[in-house]
N, CA, C and O atoms as a DFTB+ gen file, in Angstrom:
748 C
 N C O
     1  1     158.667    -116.023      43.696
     2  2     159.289    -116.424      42.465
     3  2     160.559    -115.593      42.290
     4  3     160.471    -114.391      42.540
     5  1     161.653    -116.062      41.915
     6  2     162.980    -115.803      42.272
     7  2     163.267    -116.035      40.319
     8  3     162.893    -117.075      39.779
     9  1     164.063    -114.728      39.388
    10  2     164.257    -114.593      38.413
    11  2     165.958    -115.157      38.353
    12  3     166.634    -115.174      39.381
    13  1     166.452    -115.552      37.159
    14  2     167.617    -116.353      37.734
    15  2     168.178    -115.718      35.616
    16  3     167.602    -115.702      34.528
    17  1     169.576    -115.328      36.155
    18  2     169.785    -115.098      35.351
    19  2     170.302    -116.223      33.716
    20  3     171.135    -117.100      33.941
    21  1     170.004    -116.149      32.902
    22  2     170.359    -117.583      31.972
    23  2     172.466    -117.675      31.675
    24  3     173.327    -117.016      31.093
    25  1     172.399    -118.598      32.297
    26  2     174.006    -118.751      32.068
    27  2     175.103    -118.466      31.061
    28  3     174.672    -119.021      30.051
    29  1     175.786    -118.148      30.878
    30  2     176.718    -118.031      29.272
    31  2     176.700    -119.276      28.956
    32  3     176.620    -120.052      29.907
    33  1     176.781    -120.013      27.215
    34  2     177.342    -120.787      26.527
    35  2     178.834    -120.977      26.819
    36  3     179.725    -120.128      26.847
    37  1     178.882    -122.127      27.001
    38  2     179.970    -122.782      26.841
    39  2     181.571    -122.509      26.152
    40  3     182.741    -122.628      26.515
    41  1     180.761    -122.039      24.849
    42  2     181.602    -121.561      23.876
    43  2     181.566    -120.753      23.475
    44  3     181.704    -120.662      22.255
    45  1     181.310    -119.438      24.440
    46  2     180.889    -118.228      23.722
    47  2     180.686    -117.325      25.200
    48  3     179.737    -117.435      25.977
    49  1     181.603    -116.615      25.304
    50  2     181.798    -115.164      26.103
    51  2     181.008    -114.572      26.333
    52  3     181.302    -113.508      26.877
    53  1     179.161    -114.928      26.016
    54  2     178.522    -114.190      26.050
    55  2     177.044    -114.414      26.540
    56  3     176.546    -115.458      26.117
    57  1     176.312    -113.705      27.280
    58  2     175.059    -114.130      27.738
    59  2     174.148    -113.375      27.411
    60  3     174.388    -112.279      26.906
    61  1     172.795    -113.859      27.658
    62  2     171.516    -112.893      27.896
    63  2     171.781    -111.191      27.152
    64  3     171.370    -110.667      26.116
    65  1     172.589    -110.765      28.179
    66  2     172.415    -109.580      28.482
    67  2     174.152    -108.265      27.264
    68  3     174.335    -107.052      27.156
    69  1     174.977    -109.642      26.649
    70  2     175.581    -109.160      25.734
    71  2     177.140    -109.818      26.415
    72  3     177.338    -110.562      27.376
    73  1     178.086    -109.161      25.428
    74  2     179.624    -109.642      25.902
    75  2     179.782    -109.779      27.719
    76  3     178.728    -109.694      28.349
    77  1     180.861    -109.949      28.370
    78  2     181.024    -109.299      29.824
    79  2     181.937    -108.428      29.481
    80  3     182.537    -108.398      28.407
    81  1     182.087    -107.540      30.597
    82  2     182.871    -106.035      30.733
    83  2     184.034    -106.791      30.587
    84  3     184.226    -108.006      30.618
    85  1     184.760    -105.851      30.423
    86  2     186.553    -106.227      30.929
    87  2     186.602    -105.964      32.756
    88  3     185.993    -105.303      33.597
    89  1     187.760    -106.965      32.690
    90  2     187.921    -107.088      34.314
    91  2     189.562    -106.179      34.257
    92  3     190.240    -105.885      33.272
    93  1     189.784    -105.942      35.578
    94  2     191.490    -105.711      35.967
    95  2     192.162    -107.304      36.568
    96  3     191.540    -107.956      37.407
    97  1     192.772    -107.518      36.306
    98  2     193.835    -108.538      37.224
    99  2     193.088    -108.734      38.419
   100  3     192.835    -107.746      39.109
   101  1     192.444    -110.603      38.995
   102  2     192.161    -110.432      40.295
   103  2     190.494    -109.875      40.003
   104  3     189.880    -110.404      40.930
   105  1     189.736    -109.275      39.383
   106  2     188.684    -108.962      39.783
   107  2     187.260    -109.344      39.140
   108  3     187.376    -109.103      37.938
   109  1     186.581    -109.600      39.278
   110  2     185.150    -110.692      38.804
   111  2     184.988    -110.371      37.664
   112  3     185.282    -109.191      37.469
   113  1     184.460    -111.193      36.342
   114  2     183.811    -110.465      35.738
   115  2     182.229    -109.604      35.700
   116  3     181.124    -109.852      36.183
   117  1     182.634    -108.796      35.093
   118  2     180.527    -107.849      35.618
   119  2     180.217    -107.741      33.858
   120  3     180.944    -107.600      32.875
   121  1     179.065    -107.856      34.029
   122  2     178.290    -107.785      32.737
   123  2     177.466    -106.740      32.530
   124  3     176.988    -106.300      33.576
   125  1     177.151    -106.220      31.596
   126  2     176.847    -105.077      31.286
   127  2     175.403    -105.296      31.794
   128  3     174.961    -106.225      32.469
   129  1     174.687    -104.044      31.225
   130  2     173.371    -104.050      31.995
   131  2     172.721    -103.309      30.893
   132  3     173.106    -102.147      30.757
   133  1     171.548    -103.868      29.838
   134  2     170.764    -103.407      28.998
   135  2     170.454    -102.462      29.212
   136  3     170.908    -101.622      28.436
   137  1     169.493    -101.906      30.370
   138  2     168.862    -101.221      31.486
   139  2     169.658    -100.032      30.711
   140  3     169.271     -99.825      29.561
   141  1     170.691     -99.251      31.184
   142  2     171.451     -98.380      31.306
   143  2     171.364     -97.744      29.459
   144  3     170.914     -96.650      29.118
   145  1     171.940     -98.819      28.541
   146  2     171.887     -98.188      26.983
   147  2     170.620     -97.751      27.323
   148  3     170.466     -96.563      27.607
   149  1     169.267     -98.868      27.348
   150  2     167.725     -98.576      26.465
   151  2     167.284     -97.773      27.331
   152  3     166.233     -97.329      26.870
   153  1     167.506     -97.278      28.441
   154  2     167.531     -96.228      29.634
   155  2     168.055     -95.009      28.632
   156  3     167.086     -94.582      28.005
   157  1     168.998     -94.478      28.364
   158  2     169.596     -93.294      27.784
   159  2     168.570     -93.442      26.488
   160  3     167.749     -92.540      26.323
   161  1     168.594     -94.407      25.692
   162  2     167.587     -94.135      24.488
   163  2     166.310     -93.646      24.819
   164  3     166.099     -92.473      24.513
   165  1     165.334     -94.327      25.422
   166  2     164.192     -93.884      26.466
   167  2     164.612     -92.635      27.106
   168  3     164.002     -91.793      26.447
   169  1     165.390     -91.917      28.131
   170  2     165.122     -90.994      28.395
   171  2     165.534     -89.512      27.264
   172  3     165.378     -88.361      27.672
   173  1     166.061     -89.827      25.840
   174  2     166.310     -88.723      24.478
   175  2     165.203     -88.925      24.247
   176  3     164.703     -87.802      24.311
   177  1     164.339     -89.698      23.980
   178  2     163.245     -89.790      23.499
   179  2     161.998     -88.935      24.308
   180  3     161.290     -88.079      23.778
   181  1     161.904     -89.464      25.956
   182  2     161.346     -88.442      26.621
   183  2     161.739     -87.216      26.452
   184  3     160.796     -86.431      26.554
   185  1     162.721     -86.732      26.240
   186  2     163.306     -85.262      26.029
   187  2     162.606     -84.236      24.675
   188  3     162.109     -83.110      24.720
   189  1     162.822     -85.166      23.539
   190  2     162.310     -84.896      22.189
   191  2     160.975     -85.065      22.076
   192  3     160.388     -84.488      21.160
   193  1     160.350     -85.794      22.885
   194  2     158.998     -85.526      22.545
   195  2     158.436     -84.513      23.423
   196  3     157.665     -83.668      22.968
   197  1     158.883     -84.546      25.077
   198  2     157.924     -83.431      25.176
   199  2     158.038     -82.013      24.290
   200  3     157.090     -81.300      23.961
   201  1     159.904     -81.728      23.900
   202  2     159.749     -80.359      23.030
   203  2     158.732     -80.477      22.130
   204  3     157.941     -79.544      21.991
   205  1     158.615     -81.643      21.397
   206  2     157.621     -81.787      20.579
   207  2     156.081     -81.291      20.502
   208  3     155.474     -80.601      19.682
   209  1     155.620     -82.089      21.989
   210  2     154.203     -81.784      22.423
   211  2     154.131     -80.158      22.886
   212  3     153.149     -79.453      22.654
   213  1     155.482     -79.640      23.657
   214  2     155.126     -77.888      23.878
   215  2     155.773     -77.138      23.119
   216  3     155.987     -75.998      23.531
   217  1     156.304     -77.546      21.730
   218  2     157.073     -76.349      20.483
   219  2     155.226     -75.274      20.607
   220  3     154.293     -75.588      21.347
   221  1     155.254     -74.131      19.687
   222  2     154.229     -73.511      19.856
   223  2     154.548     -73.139      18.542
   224  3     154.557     -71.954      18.209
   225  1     154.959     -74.576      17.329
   226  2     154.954     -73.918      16.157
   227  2     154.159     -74.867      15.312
   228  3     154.142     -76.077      15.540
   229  1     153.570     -74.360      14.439
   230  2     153.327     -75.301      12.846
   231  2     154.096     -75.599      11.953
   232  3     154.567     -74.465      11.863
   233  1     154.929     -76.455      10.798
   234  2     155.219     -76.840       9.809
   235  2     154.256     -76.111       8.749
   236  3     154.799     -75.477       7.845
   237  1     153.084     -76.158       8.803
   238  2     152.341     -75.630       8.186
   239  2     151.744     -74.220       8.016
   240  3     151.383     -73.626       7.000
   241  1     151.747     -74.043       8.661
   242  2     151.080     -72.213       9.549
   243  2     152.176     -71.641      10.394
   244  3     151.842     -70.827      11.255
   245  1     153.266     -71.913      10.284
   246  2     154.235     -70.861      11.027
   247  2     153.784     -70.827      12.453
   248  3     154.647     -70.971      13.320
   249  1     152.383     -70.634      12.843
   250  2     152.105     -70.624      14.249
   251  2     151.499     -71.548      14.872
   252  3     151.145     -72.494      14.169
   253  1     151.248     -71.597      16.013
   254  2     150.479     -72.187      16.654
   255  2     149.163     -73.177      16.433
   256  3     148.276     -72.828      17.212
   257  1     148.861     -74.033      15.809
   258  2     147.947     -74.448      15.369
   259  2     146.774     -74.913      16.186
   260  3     145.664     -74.827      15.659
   261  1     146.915     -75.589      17.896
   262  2     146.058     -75.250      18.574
   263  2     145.790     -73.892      18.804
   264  3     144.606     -73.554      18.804
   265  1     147.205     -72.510      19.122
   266  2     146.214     -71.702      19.474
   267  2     145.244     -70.721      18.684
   268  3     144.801     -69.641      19.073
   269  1     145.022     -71.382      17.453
   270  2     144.213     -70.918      16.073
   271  2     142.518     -71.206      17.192
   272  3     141.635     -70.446      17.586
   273  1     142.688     -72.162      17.284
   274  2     141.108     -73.203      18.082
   275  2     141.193     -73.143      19.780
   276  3     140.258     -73.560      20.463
   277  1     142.276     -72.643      20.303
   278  2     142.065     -72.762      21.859
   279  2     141.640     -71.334      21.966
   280  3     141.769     -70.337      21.255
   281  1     140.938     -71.674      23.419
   282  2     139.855     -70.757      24.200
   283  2     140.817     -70.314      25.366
   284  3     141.847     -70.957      25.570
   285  1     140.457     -69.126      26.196
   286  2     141.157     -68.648      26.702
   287  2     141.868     -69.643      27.471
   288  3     141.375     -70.714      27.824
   289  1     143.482     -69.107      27.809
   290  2     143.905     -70.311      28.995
   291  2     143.882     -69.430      30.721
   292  3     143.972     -68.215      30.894
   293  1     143.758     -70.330      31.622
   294  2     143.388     -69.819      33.110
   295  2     145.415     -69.409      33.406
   296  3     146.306     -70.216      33.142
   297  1     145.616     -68.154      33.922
   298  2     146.974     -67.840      34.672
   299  2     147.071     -67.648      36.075
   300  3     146.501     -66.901      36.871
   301  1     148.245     -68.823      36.194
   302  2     147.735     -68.779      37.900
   303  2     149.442     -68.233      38.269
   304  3     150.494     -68.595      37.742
   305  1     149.150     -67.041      39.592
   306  2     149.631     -66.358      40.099
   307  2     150.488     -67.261      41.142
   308  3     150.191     -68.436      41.356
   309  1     151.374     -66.730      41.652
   310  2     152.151     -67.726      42.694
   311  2     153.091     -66.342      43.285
   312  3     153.974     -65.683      42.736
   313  1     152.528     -66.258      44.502
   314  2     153.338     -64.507      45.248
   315  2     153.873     -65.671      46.529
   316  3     153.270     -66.459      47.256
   317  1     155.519     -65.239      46.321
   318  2     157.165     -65.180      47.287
   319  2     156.627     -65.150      49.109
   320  3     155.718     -64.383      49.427
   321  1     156.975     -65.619      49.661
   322  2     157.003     -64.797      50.865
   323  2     158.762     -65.250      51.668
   324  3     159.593     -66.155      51.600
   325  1     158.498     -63.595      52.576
   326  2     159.510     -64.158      53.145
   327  2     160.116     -65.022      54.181
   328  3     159.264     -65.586      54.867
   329  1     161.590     -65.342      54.554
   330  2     161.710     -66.472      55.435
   331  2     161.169     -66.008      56.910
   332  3     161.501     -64.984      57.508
   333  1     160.198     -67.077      57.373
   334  2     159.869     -67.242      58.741
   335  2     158.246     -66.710      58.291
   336  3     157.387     -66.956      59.138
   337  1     157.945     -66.250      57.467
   338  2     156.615     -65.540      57.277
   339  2     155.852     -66.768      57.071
   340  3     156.350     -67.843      56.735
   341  1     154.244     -66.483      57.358
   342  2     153.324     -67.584      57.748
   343  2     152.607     -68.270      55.896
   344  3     151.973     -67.492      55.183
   345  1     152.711     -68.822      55.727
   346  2     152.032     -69.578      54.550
   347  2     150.923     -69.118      54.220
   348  3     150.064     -69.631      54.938
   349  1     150.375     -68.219      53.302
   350  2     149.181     -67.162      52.423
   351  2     148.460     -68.473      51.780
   352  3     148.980     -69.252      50.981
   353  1     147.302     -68.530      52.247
   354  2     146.753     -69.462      51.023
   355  2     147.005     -68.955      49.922
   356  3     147.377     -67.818      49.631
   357  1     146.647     -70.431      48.900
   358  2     147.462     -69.839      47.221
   359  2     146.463     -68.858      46.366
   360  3     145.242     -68.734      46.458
   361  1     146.905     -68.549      45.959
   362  2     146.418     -67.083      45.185
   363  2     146.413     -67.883      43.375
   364  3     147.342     -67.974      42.572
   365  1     144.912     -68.360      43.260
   366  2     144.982     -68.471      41.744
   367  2     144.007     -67.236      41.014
   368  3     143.046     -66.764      41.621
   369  1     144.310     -66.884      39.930
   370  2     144.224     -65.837      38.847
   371  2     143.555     -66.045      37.465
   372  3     144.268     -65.967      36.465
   373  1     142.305     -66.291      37.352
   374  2     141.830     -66.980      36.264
   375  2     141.605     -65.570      35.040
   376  3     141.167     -64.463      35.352
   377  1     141.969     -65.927      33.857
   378  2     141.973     -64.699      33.099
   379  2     140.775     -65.434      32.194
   380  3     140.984     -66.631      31.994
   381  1     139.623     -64.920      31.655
   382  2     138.970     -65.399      30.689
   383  2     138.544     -64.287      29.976
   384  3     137.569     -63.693      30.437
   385  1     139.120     -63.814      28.818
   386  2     138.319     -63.437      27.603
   387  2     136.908     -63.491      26.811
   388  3     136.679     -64.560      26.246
   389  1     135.983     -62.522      26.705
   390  2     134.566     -62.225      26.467
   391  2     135.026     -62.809      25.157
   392  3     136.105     -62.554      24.623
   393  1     133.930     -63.764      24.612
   394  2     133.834     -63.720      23.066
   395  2     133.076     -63.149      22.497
   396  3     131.957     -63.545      22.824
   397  1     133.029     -62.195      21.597
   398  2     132.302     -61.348      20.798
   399  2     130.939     -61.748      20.682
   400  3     130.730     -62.911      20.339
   401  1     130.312     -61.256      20.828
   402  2     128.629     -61.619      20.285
   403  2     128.448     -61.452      18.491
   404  3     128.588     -60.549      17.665
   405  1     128.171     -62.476      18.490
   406  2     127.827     -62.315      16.759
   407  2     126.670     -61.874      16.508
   408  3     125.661     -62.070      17.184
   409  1     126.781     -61.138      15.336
   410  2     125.864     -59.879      14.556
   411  2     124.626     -61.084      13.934
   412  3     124.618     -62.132      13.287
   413  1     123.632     -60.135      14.621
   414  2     122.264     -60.700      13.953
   415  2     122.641     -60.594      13.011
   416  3     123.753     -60.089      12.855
   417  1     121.689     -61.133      11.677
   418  2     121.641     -61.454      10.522
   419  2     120.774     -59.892       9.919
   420  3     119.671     -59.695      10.429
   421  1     121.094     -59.229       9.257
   422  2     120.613     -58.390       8.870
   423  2     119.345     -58.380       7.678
   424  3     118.816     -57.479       7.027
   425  1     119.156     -59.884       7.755
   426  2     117.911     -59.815       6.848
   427  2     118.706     -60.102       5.478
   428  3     119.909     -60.171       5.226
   429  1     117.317     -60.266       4.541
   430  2     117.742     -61.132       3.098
   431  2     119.392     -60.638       2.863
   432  3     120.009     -59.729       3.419
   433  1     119.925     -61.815       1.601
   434  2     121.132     -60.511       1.551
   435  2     120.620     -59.894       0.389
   436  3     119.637     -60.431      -0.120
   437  1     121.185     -58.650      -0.251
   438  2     121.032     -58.064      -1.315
   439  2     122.300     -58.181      -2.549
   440  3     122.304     -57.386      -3.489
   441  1     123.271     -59.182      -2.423
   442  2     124.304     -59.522      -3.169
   443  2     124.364     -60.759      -3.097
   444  3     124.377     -61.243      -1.965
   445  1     124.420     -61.688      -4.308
   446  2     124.175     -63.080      -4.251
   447  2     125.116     -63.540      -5.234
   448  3     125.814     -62.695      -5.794
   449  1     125.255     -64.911      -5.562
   450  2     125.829     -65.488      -6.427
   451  2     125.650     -65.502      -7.799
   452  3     124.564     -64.937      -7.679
   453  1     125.744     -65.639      -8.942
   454  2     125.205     -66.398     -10.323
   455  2     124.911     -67.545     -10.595
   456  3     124.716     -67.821     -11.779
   457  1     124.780     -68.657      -9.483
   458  2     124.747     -69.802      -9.682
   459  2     123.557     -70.398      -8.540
   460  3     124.056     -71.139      -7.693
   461  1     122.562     -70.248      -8.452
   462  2     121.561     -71.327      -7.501
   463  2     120.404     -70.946      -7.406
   464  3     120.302     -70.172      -8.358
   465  1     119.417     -70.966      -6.876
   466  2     117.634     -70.782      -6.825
   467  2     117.309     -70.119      -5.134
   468  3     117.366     -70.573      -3.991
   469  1     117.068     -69.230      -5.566
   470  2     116.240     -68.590      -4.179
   471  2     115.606     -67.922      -4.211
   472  3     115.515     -67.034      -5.059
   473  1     114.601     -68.203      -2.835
   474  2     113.600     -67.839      -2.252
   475  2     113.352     -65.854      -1.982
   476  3     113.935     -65.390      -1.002
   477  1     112.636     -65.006      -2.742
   478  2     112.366     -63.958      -2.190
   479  2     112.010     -63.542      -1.032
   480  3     110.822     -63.760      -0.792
   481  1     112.493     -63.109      -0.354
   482  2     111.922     -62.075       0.806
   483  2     112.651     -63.158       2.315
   484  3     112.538     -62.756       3.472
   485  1     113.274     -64.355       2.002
   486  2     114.150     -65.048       2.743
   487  2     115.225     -65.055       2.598
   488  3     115.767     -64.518       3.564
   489  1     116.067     -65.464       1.711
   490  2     116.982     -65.616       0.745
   491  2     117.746     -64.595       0.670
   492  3     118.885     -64.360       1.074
   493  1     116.230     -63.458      -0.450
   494  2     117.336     -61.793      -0.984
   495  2     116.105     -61.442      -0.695
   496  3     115.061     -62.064      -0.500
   497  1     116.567     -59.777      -0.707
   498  2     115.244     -59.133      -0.783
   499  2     114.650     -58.942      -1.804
   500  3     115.281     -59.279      -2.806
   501  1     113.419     -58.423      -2.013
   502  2     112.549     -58.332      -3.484
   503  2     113.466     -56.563      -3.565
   504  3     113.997     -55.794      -2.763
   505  1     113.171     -56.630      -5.217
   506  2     113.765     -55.558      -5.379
   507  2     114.373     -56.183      -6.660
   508  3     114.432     -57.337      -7.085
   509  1     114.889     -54.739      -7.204
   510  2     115.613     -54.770      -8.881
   511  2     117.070     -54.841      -8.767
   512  3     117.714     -53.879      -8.348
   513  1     117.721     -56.152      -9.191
   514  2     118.784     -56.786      -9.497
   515  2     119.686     -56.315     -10.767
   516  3     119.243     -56.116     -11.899
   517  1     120.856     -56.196     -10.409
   518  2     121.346     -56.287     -12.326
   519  2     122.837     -57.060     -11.866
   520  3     123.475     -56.882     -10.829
   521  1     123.131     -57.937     -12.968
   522  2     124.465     -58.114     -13.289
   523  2     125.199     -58.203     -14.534
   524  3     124.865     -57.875     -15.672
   525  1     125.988     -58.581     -14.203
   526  2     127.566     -57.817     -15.535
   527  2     127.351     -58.934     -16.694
   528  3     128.075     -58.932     -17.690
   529  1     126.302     -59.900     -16.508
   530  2     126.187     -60.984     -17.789
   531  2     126.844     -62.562     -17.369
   532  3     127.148     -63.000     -16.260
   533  1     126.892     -62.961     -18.216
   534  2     127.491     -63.987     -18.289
   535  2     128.998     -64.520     -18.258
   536  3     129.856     -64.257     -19.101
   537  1     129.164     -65.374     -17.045
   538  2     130.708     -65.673     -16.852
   539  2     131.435     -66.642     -17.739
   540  3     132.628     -66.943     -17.685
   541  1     130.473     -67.100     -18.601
   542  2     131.620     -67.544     -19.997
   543  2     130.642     -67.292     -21.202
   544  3     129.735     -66.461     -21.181
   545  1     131.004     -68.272     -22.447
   546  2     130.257     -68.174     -23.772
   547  2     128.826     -68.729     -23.515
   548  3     127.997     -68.314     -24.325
   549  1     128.429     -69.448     -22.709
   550  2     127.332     -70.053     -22.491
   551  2     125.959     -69.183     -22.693
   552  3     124.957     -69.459     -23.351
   553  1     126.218     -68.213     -22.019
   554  2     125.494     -67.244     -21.595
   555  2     124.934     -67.279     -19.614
   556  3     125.410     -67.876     -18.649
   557  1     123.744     -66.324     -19.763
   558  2     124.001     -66.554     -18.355
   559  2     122.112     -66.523     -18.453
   560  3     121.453     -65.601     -18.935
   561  1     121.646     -67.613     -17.939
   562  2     120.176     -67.483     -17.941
   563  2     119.861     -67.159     -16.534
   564  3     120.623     -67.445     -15.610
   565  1     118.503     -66.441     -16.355
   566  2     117.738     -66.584     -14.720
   567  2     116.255     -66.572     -14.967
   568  3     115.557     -65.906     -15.731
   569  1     116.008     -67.430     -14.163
   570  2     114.117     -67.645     -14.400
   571  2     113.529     -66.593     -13.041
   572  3     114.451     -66.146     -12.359
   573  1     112.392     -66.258     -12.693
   574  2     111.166     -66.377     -11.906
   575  2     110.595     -67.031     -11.852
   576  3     110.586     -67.580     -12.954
   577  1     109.472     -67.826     -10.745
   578  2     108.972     -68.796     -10.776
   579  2     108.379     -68.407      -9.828
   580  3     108.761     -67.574      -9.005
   581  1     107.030     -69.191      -9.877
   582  2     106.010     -68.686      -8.072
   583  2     106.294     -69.669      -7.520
   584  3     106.044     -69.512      -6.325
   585  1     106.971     -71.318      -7.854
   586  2     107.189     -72.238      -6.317
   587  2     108.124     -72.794      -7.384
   588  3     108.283     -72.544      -8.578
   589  1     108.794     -73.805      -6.350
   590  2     110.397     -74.459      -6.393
   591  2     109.835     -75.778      -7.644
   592  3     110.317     -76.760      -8.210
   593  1     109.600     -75.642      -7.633
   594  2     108.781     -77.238      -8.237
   595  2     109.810     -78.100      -9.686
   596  3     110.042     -79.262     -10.021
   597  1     110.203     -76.614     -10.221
   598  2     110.573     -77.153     -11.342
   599  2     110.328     -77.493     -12.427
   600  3     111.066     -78.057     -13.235
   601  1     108.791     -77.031     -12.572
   602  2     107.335     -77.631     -13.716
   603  2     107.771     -76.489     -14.301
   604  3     108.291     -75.600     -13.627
   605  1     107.577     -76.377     -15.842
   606  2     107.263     -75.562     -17.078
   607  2     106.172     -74.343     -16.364
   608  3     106.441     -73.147     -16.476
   609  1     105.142     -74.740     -15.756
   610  2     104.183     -74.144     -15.788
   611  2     103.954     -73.267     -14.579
   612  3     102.927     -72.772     -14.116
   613  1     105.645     -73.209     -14.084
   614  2     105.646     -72.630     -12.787
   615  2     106.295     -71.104     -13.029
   616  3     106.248     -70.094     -12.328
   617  1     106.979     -71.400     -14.445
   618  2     108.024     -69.725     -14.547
   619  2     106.937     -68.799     -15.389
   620  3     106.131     -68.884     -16.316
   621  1     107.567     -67.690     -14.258
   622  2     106.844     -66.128     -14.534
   623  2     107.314     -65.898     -16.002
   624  3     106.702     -66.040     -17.061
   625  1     108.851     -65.420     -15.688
   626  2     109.703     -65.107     -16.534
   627  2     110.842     -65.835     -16.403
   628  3     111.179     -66.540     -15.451
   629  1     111.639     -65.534     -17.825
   630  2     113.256     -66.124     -17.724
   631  2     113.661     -65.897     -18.833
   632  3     112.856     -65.950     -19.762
   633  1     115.035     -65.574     -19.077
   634  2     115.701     -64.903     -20.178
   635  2     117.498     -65.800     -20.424
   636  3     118.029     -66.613     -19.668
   637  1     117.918     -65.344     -21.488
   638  2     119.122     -65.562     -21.727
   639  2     119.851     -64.449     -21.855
   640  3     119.503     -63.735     -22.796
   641  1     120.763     -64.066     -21.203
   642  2     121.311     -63.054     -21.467
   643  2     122.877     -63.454     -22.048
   644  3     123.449     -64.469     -21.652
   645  1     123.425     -62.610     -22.939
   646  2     124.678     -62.424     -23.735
   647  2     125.249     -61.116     -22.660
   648  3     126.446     -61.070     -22.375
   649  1     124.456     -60.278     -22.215
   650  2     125.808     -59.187     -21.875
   651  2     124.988     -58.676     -20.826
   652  3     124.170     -59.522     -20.466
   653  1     124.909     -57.580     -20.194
   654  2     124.550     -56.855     -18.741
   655  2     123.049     -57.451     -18.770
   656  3     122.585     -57.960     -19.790
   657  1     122.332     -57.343     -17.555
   658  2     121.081     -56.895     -17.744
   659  2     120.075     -57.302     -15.984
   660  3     120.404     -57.784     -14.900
   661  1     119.168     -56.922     -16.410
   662  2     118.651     -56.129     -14.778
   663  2     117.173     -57.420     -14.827
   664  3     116.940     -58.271     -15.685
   665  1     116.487     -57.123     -13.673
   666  2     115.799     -58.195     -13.508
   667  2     114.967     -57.560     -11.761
   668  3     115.572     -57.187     -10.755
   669  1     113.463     -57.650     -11.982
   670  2     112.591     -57.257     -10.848
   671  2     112.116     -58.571      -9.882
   672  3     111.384     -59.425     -10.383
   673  1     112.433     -58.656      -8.888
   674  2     111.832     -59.689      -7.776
   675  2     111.196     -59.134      -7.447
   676  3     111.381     -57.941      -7.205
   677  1     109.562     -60.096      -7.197
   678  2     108.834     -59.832      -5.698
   679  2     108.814     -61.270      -4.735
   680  3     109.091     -62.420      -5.075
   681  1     108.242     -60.574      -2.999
   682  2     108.486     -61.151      -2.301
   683  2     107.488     -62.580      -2.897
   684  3     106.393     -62.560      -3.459
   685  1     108.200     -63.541      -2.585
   686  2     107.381     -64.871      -2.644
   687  2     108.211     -65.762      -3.810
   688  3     108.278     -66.984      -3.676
   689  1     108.783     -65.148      -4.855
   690  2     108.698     -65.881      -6.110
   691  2     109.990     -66.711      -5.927
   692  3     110.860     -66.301      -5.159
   693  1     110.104     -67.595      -6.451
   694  2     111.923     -68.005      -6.428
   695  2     112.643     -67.507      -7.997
   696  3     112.284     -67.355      -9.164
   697  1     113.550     -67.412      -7.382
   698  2     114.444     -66.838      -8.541
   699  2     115.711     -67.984      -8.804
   700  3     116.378     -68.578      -7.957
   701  1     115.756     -68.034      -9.813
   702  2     116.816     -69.191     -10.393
   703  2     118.082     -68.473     -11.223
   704  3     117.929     -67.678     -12.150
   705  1     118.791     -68.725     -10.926
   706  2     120.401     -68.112     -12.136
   707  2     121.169     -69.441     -12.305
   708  3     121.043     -70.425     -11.575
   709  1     122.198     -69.294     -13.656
   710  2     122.768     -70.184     -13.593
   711  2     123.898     -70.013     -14.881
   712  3     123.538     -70.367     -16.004
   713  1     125.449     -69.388     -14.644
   714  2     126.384     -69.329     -15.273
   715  2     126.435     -67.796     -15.637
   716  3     126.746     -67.220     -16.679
   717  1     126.007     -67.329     -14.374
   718  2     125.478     -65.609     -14.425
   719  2     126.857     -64.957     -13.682
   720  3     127.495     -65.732     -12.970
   721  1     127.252     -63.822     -13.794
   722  2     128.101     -62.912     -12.600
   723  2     127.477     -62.537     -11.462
   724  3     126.314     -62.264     -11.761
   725  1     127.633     -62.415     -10.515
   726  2     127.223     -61.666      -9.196
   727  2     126.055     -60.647      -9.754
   728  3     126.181     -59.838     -10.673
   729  1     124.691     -60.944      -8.821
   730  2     123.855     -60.340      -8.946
   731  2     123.836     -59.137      -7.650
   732  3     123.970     -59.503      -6.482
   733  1     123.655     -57.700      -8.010
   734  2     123.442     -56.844      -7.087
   735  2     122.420     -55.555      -7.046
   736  3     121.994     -55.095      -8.106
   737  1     122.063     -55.016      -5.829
   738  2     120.444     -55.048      -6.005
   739  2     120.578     -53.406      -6.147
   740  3     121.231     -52.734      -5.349
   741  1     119.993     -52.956      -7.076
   742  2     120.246     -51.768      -7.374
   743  2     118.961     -50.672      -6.640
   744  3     119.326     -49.757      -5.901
   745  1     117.715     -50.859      -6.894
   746  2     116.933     -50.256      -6.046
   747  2     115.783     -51.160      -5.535
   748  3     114.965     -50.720      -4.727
């Protein structure tokens, strides 16, 4: 199959592919060639994007935003030799970085929130609590309870507090707060 170019109009200087070039005296006309513009557009574009894909900056974070999340990268070595000298197999150089071992859990915490229900001796440890009161006018209530249930007939204790005040866990019970300051465990 043989592509054939579409002829100029009749009445009109112009084909397919746009005006024709200018000629000199004596010499054919030649027609331009799309190819060549959308060629230069296409290859700025290849240019600008790869800076794009290897800039090593954020808009957002000033830095690097993969290398926030990338894992070590492998560096490969490449050693000169000189002329007439025999070809060294290649010499690659893998660098990998230990990642830290993360810290067991040291057990309940002993500093908690003012706001949610937990479990003694999982959760926090048993032990005597106090905090700074209540984080607005509301006040700041916290129950005891021997199970999660939520029944009337489940709380030990529970109070309203207006200003400081302290509070004894044992292991097992759940403890409830709610519009309280940071609870912290005093002995």
């Amino acid at each position: 199959m043989t592509f054939q170019q579409p002829s100029p109009r009749p009445h009109d200087d112009r084909n397919a592919f746009g005006p024709a070039a200018p000629t000199g005296p004596g010499q054919p006309a030649r027609r331009r060639r799309p190819a060549l513009k959308y060629g230069a557009v296409a290859l700025v574009s290849l240019f600008v994007g790869v800076g794009i894909g290897t800039s090593n900056g954020s808009a957002e974070t000033g830095t690097g935003a993969a290398d926030a999340k990338a894992g070590p990268r492998p560096t490969v070595t490449v050693t000169e030799r000189a002329a007439g000298e025999a070809a060294p197999a290649p010499t690659v150089t893998k660098t990998v970085t230990s990642q830290p071992k993360k810290a067991e859990p040291a057990g309940p915490a002993t500093a908690f929130s003012g706001e949610g229900e937990y479990l003694v001796g999982e959760d926090i440890k048993a032990g005597t609590y106090k905090t700074a009161g209540p984080e607005d006018e509301f006040g700041c209530y916290w129950e005891r309870a021997k199970d999660a249930s939520g029944e009337f007939g489940s709380i030990i204790a529970n109070n309203n507090l207006e200003g400081p005040g302290r509070v004894t866990l044992n292991q097992g019970e759940y403890f409830k707060t709610n519009r309280c300051q940071e609870w912290k465990r005093v002995k």
